[in-house]
C-alpha positions in Angstrom: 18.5 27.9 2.3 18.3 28.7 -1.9 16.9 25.8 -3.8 18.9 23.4 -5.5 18.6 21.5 -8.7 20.8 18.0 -8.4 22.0 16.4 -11.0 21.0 12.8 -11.6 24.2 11.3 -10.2 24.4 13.8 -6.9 20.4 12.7 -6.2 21.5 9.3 -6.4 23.8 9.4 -3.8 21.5 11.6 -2.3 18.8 8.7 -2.2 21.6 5.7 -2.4 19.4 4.2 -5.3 21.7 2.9 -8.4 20.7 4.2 -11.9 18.2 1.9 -13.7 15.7 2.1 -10.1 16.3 5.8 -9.7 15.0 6.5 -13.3 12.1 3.9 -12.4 11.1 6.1 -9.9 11.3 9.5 -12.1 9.2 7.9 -14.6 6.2 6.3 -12.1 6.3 10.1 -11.2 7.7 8.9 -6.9 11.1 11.2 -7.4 9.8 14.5 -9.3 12.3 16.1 -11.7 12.7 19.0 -14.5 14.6 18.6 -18.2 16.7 21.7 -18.9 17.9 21.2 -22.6 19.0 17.5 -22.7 20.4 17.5 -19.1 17.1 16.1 -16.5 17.4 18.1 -13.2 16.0 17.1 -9.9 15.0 19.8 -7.4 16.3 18.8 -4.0 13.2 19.3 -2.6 12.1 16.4 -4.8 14.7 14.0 -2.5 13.2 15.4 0.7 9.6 14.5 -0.3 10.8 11.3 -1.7 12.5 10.2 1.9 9.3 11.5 3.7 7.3 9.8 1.4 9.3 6.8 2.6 9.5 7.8 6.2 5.6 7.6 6.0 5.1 4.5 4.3 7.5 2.9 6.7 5.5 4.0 9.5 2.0 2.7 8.1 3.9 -0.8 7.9 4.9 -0.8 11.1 2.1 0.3 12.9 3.3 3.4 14.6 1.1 6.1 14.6 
């Protein structure tokens, strides 16, 4: 499948996160994106590794291994 780049309001729906916490999470660096011009870009592989990231961390908190 060719790589994607989203734009910020298709990753949000993407992730379900609103505006103000999906930009929290570009800029602590959790949700990794590119800036093309003035437009900022995020790879799609970006949302996968974000919802493993959270996959994981949901699994440590639960105790499955």
């Amino acid at each position: 499948m060719p790589r994607r780049l989203l734009s910020v309001p298709e990753a949000m729906a993407c992730t379900g996160l609103g505006r103000s916490n999906f930009f929290n999470k570009i800029a602590t660096g959790e949700i990794r994106s590119v800036k093309i011009g003035k437009r900022r870009l995020i790879p799609d592989t970006a949302i996968d590794e974000y919802i493993e990231g959270l996959e994981a961390q949901s699994e440590v908190t639960s105790g499955v291994a």
